[in-house]
N, CA, C and O atoms as CSV, one atom per row, in Angstrom:
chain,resi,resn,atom,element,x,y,z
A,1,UNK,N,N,0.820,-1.200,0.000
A,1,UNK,CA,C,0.000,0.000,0.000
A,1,UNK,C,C,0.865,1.267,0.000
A,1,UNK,O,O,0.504,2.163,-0.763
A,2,UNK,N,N,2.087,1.487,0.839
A,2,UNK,CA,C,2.734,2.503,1.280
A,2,UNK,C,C,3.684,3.038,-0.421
A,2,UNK,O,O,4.014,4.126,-0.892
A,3,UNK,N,N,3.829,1.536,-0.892
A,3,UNK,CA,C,4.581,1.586,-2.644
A,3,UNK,C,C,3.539,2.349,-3.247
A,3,UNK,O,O,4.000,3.467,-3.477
A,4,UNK,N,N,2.262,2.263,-3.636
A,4,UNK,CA,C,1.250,2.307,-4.144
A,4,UNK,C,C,0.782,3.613,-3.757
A,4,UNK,O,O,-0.099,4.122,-4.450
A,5,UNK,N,N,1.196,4.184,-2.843
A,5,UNK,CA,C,0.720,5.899,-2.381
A,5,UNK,C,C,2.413,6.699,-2.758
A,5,UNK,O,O,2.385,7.865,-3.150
A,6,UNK,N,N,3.259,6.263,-2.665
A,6,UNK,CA,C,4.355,6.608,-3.124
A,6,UNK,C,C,4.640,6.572,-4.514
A,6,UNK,O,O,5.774,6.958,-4.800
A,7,UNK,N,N,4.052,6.280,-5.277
A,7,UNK,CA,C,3.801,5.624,-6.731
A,7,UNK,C,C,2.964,7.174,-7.634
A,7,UNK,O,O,3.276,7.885,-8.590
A,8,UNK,N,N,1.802,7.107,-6.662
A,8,UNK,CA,C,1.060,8.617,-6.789
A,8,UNK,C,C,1.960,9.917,-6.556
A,8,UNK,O,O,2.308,10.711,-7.429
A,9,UNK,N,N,2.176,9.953,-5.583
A,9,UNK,CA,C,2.997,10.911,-5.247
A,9,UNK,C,C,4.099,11.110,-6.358
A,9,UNK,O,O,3.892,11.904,-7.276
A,10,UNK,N,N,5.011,10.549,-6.291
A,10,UNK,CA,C,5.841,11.047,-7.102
A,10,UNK,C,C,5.317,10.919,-9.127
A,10,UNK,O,O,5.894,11.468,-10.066
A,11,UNK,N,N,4.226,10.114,-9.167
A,11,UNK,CA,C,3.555,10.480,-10.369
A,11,UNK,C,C,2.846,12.156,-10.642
A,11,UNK,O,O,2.870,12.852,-11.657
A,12,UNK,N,N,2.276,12.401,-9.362
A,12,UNK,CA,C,1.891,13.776,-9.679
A,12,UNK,C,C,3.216,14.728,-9.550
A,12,UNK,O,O,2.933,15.816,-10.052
A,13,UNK,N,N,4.418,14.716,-9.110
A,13,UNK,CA,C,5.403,15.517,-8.885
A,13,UNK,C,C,5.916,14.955,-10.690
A,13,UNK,O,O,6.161,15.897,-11.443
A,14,UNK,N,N,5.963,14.486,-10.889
A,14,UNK,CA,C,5.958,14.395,-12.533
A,14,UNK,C,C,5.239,15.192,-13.355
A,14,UNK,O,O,5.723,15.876,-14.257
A,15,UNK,N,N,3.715,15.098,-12.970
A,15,UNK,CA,C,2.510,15.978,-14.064
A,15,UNK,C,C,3.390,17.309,-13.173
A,15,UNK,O,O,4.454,17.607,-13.715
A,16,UNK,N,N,3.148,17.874,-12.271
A,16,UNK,CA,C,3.869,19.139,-11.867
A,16,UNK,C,C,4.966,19.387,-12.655
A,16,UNK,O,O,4.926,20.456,-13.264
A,17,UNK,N,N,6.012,18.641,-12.825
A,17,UNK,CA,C,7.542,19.034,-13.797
A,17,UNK,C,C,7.057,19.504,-15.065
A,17,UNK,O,O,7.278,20.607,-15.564
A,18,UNK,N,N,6.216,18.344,-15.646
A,18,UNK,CA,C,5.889,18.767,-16.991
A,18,UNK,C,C,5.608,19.965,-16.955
A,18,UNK,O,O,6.421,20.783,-17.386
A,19,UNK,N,N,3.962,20.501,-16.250
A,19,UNK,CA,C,3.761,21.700,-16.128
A,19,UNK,C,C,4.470,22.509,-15.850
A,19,UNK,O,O,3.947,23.605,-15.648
A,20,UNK,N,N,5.453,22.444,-15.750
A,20,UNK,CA,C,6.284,23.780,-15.234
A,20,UNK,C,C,7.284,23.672,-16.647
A,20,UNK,O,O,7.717,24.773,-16.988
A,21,UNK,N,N,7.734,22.460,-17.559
A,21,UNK,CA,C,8.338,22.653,-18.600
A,21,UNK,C,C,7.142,23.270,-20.099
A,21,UNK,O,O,7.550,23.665,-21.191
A,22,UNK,N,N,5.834,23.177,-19.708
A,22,UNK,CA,C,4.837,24.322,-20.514
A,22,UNK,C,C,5.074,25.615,-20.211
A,22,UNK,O,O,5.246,26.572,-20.966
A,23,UNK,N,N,5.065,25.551,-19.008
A,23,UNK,CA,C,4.987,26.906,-18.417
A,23,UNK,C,C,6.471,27.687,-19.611
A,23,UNK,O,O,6.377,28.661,-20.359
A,24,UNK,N,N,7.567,26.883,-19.383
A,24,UNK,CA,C,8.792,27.139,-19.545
A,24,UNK,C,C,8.645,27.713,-21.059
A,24,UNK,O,O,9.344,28.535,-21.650
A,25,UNK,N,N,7.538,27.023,-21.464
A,25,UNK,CA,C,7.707,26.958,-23.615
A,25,UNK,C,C,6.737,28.285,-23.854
A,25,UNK,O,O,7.099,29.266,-24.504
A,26,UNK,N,N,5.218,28.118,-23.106
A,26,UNK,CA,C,4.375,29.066,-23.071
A,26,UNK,C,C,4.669,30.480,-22.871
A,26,UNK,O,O,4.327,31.438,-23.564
A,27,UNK,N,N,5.204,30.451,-22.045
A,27,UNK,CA,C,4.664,31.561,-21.543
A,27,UNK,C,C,5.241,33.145,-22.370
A,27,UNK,O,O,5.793,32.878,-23.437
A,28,UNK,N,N,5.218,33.997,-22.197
A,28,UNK,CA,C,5.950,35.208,-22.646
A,28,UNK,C,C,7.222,35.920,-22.519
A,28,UNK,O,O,7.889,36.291,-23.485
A,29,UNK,N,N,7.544,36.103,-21.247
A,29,UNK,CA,C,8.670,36.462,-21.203
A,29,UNK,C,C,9.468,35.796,-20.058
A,29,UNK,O,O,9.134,34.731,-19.539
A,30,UNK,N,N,10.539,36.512,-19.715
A,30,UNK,CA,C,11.651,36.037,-18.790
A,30,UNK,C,C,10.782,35.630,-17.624
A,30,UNK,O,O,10.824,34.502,-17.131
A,31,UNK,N,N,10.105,36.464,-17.267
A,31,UNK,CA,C,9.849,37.096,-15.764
A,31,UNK,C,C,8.633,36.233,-15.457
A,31,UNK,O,O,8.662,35.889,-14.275
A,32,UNK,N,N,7.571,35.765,-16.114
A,32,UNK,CA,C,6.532,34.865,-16.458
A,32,UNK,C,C,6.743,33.606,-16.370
A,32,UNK,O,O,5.958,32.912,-15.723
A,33,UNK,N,N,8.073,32.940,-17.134
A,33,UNK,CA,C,8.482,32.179,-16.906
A,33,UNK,C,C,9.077,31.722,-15.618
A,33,UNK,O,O,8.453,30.935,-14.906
A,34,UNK,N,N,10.097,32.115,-15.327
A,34,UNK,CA,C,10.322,32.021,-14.234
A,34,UNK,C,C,9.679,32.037,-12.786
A,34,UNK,O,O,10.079,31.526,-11.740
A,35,UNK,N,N,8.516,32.814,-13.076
A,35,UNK,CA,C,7.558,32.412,-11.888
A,35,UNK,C,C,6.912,30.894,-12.321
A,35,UNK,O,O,6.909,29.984,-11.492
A,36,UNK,N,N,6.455,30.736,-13.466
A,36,UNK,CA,C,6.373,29.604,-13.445
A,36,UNK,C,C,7.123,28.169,-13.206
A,36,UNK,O,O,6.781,27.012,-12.961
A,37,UNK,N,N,7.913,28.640,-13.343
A,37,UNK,CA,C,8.924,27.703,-13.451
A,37,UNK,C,C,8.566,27.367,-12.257
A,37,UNK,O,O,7.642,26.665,-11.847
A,38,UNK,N,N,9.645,28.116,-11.578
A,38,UNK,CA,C,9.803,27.908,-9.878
A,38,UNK,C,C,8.767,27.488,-8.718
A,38,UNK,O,O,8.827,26.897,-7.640
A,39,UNK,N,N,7.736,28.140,-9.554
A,39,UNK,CA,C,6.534,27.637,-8.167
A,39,UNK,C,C,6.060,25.801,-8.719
A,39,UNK,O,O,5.828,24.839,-7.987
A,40,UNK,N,N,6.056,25.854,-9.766
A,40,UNK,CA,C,5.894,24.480,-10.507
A,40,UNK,C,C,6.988,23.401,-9.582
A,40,UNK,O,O,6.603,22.742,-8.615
A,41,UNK,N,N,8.507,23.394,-10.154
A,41,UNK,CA,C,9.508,22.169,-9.621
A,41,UNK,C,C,9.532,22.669,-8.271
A,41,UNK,O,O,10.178,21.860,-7.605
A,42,UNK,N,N,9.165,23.542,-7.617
A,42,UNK,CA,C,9.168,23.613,-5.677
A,42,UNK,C,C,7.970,22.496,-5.853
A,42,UNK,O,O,8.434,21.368,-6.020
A,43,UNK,N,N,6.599,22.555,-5.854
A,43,UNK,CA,C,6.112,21.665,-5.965
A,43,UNK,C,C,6.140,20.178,-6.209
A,43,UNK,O,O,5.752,19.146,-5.662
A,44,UNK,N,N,6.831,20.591,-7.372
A,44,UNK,CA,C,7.075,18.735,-8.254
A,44,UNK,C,C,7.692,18.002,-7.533
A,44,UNK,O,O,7.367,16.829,-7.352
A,45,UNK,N,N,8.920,18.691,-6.870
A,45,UNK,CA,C,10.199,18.437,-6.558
A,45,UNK,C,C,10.006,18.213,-4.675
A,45,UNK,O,O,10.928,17.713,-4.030
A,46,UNK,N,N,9.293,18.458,-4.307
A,46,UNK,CA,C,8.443,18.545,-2.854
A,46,UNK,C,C,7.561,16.799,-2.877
A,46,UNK,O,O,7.798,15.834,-2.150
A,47,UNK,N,N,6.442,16.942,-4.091
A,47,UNK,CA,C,5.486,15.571,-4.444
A,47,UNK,C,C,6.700,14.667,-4.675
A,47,UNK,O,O,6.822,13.871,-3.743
A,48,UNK,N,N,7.585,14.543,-5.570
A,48,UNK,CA,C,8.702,13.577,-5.659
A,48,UNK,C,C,9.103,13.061,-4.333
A,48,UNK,O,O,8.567,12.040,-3.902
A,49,UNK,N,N,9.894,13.613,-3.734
A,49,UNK,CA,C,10.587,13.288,-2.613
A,49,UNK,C,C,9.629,12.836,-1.598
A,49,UNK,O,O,10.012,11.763,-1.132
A,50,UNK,N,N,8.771,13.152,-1.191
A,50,UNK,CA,C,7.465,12.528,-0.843
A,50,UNK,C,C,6.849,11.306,-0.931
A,50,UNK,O,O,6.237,10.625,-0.109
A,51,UNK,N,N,7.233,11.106,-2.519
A,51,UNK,CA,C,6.605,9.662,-2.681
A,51,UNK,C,C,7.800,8.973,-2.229
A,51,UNK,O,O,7.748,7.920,-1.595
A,52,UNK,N,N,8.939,9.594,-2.570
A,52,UNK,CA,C,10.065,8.672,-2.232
A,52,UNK,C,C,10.684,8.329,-0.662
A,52,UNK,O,O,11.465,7.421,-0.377
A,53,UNK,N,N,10.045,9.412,0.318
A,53,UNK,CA,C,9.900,8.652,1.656
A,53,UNK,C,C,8.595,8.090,2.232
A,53,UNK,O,O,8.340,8.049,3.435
A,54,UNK,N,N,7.795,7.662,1.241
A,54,UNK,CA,C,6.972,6.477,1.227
A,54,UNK,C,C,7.446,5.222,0.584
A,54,UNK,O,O,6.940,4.176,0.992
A,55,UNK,N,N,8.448,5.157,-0.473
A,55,UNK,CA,C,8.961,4.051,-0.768
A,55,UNK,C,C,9.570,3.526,0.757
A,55,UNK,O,O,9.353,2.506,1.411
A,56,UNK,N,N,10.556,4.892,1.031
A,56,UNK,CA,C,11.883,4.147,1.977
A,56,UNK,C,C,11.558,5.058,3.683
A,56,UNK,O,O,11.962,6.195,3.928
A,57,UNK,N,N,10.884,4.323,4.483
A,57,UNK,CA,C,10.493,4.725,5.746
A,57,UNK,C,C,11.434,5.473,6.343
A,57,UNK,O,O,11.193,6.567,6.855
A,58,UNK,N,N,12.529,4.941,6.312
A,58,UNK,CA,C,13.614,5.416,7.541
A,58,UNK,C,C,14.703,6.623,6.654
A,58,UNK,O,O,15.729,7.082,7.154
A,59,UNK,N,N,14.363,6.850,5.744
A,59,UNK,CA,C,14.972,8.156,5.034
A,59,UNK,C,C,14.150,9.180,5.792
A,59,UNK,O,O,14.826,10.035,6.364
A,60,UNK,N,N,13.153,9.252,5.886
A,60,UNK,CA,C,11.913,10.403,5.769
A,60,UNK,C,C,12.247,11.522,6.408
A,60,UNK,O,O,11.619,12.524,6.067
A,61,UNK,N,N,13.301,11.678,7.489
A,61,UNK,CA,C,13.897,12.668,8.005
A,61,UNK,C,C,14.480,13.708,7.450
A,61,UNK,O,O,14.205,14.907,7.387
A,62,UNK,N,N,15.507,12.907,6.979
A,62,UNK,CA,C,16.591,13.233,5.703
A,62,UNK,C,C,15.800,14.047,4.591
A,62,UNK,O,O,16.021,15.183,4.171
A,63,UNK,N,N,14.607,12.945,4.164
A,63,UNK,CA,C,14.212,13.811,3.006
A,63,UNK,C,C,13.146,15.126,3.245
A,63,UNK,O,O,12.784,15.871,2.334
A,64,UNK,N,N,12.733,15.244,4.645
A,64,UNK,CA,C,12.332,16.342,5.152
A,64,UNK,C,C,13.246,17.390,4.961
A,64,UNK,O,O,12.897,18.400,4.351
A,65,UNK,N,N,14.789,17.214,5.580
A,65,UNK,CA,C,15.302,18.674,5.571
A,65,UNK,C,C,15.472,18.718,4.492
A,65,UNK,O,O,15.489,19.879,4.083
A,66,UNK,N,N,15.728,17.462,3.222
A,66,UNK,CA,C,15.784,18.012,2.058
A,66,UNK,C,C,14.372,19.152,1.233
A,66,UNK,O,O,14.646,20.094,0.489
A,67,UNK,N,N,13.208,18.818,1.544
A,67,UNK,CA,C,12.129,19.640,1.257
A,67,UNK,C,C,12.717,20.780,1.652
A,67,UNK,O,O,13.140,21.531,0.772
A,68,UNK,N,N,12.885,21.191,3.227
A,68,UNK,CA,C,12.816,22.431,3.638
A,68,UNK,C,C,13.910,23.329,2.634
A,68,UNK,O,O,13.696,24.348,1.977
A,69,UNK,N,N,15.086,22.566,2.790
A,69,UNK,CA,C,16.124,23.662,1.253
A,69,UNK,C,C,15.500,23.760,0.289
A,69,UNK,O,O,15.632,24.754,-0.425
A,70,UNK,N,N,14.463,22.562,-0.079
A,70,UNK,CA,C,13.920,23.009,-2.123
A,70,UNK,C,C,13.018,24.525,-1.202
A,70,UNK,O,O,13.454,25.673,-1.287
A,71,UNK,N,N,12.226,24.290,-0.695
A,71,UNK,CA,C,11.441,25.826,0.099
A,71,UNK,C,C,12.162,26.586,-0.052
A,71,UNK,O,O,11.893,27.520,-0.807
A,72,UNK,N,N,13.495,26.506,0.657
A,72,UNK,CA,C,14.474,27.999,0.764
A,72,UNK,C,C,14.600,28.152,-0.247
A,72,UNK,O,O,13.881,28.984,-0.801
A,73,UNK,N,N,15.639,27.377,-1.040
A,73,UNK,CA,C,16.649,27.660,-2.468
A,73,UNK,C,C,15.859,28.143,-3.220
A,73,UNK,O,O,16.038,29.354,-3.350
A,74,UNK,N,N,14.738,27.590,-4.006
A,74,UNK,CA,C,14.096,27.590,-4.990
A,74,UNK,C,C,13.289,29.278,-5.049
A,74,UNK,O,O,13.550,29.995,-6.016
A,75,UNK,N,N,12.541,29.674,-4.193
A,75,UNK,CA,C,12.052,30.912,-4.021
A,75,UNK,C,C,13.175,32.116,-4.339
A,75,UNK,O,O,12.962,32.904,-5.261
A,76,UNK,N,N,14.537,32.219,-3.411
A,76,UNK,CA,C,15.883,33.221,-3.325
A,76,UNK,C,C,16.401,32.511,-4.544
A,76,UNK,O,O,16.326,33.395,-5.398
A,77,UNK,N,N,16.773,31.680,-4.999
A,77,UNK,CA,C,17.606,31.547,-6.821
A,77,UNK,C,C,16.279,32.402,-7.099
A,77,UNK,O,O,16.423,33.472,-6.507
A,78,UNK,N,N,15.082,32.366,-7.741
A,78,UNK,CA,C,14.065,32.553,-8.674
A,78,UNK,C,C,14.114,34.414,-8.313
A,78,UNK,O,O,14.170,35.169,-9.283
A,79,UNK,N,N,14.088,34.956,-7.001
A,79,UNK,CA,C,14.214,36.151,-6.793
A,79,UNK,C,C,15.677,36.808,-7.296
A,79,UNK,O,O,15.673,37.958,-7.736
A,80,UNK,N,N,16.595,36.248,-7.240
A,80,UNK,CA,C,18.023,36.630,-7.534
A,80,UNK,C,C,18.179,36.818,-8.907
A,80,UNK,O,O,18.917,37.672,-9.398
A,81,UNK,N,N,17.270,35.775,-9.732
A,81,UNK,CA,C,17.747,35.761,-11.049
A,81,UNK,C,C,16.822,36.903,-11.744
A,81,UNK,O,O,17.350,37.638,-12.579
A,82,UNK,N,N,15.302,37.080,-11.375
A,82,UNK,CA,C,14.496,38.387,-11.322
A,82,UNK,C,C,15.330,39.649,-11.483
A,82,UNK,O,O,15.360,40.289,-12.534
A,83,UNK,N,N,15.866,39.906,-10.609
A,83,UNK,CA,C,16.449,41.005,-9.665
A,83,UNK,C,C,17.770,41.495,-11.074
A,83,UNK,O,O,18.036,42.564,-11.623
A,84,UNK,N,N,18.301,40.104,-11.205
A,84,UNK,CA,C,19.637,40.346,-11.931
A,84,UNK,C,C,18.789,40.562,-13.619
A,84,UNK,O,O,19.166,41.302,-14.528
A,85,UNK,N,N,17.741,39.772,-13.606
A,85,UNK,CA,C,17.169,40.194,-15.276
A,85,UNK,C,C,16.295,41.524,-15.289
A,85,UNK,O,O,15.979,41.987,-16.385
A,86,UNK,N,N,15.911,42.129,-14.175
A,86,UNK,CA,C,15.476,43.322,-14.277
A,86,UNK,C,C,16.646,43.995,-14.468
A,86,UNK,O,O,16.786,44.477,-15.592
A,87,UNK,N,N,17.367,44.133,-13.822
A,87,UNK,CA,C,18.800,45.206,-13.436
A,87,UNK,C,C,19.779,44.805,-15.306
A,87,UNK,O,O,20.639,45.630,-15.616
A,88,UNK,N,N,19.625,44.066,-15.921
A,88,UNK,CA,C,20.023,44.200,-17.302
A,88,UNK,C,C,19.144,44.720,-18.216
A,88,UNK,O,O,19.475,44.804,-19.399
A,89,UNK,N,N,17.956,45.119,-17.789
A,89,UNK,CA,C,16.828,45.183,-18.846
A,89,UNK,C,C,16.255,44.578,-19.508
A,89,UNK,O,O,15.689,45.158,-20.434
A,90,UNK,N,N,16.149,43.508,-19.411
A,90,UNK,CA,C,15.197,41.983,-20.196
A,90,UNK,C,C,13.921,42.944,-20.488
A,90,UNK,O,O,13.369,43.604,-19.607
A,91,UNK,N,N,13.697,42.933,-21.278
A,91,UNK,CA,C,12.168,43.122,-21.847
A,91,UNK,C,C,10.896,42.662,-20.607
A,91,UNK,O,O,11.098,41.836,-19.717
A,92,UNK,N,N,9.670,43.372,-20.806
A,92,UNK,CA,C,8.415,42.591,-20.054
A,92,UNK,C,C,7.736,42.404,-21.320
A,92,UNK,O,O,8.050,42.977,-22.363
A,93,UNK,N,N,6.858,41.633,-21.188
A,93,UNK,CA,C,5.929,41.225,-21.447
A,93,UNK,C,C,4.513,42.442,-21.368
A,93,UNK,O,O,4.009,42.692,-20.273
A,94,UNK,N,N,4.051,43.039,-22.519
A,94,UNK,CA,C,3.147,44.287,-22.305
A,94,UNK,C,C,3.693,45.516,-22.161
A,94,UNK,O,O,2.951,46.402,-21.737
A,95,UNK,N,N,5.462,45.924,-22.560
A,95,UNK,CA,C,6.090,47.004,-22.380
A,95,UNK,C,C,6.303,47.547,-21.374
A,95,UNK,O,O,6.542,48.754,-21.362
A,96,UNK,N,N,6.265,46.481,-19.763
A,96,UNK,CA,C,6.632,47.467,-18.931
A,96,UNK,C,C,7.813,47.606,-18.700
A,96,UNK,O,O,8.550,46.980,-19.462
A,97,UNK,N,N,8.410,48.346,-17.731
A,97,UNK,CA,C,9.794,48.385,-17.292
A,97,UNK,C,C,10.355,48.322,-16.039
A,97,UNK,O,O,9.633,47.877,-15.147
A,98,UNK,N,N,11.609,48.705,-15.727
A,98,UNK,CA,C,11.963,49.020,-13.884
A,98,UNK,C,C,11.489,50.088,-13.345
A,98,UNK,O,O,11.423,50.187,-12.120
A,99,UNK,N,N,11.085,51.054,-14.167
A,99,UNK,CA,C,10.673,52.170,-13.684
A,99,UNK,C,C,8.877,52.406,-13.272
A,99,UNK,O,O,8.363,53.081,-12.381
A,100,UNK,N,N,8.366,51.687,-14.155
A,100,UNK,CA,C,7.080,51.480,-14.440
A,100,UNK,C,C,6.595,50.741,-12.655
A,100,UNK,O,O,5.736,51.029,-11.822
A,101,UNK,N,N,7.633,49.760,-12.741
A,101,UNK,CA,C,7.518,49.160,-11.412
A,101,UNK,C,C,7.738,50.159,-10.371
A,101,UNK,O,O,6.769,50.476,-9.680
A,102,UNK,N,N,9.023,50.772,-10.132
A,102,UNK,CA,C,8.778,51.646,-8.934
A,102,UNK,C,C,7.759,52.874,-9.086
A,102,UNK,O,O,7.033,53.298,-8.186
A,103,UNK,N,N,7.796,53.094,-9.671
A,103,UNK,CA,C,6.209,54.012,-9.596
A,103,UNK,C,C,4.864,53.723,-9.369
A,103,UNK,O,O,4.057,54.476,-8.824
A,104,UNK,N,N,4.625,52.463,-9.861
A,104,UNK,CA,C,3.659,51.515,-8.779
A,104,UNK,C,C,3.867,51.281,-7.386
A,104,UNK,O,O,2.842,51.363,-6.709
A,105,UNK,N,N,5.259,50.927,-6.587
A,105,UNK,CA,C,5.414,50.965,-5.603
A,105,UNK,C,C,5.312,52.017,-4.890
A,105,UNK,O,O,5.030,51.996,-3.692
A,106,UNK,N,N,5.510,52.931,-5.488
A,106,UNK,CA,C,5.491,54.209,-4.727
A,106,UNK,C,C,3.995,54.710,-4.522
A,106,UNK,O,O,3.852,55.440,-3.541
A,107,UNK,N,N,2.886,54.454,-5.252
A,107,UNK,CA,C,1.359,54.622,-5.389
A,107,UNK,C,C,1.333,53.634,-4.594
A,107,UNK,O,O,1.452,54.185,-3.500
A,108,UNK,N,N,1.257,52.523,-4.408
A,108,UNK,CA,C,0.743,51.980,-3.359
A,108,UNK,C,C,1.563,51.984,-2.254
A,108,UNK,O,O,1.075,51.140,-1.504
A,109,UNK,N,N,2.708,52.547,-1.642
A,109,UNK,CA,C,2.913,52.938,-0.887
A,109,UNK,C,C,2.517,54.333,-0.292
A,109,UNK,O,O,2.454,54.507,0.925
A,110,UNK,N,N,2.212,55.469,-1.344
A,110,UNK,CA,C,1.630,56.220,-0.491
A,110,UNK,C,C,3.179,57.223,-0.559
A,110,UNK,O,O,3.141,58.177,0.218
A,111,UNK,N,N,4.110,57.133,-1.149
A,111,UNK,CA,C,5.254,58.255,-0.735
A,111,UNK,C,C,6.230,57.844,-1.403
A,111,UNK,O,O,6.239,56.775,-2.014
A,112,UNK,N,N,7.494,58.953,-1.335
A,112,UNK,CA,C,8.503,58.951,-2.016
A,112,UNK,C,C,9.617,57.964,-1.107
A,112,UNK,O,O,9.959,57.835,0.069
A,113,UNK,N,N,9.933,57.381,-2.415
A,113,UNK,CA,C,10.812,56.215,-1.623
A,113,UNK,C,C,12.968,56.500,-1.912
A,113,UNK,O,O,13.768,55.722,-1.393
């Protein structure tokens, strides 16, 4: 039974990968992508390991703290690489820009930043 729920698990952390390699083909630009991406294999990559301490009982620890780094890593790489493709100027998707952005921040903040 425990094979057989582990079987699922890491089958849907599969349909998740895929989806996140559509996401990868679909979508529009850098910045689109990459959100997709990332929230997709945190997922996939979370359901995987999952099923796989249902295969193997006495890992399950192990593959806990491994989850908790895909949590960390995956979110700070996906923000870093943002950060570094805004700061070169990558194109958006709909003509916006870096500037476009802080001037939104600044309206919904309410003040000069």
């Amino acid at each position: 039974m425990l094979e057989l729920i582990g079987s699922i698990f890491v089958l849907l952390g599969a349909g998740v990968h895929f989806s996140a390699g559509l996401g990868l083909i679909r979508m529009p630009d850098a910045f689109t992508r990459l959100q997709a991406v990332t929230k997709a294999t945190t997922l996939g990559s979370t359901l995987i390991v999952l099923g796989i301490a249902f295969y193997h009982p006495g890992w399950t620890w192990k593959l806990l703290i491994i989850v908790y780094f895909i949590f960390m890593t995956n979110p700070i790489s996906s923000h870093a690489l943002a950060r570094a493709a805004l700061a070169l100027g990558v194109p958006m998707f709909g003509g916006g820009d870096a500037k476009s952005l802080d001037n939104d921040a600044q309206a919904i903040s309410g003040g000069d930043r």
